[in-house]
C-alpha positions as CSV (number, residue, x, y, z in Angstrom):
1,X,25.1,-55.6,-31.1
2,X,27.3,-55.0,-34.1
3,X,31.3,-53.1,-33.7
4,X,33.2,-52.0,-36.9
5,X,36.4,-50.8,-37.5
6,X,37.7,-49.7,-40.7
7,X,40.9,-52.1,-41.8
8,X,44.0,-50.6,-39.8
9,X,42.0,-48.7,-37.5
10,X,42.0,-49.5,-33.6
11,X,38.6,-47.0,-33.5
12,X,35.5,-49.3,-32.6
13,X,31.9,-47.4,-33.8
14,X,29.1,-49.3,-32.9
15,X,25.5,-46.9,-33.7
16,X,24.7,-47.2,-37.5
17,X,24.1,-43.7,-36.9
18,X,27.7,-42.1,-36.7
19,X,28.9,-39.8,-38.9
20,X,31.9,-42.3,-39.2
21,X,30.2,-45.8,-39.5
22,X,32.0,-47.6,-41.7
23,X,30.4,-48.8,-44.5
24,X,32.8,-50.7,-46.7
25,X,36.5,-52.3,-46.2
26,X,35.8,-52.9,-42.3
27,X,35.9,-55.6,-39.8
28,X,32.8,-56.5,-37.7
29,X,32.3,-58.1,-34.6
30,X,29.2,-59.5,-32.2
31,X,31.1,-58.6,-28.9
32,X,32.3,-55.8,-27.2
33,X,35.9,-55.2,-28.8
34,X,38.9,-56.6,-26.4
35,X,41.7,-54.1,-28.2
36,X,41.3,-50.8,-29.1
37,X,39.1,-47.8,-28.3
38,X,35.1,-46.7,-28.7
39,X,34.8,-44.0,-30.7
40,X,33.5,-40.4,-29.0
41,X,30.3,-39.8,-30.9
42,X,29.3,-43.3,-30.5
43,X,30.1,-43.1,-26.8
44,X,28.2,-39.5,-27.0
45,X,24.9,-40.7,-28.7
46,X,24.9,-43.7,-26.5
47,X,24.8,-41.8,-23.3
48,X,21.8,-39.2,-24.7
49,X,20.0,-42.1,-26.0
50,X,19.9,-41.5,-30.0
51,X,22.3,-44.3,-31.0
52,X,20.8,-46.8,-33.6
53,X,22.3,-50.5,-32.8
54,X,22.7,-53.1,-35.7
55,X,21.5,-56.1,-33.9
């Protein structure tokens, strides 16, 4: 699975389908992030089942 952060956020999103999913000047990792925090509506749509994963 995919995380992104915008550059100079600490804000991990991680469903292609959040309304803030970065989509340009971002960092992206294959792990769970270490530092920082998940963000709310990707926490939210995880735990009602309708987040969409980048593999």
């Amino acid at each position: 699975m995919k995380y992104r952060r915008k550059n100079g956020s600490d804000t991990w999103h991680f469903c292609t389908n959040c309304s803030k999913w970065p989509t340009s000047d971002y960092v992206e990792r294959d792990s769970k992030p270490t530092t920082g925090e998940l963000d709310n509506e990707c926490q939210a749509k995880e735990n009602n089942g309708t987040c969409s994963k980048k593999q």
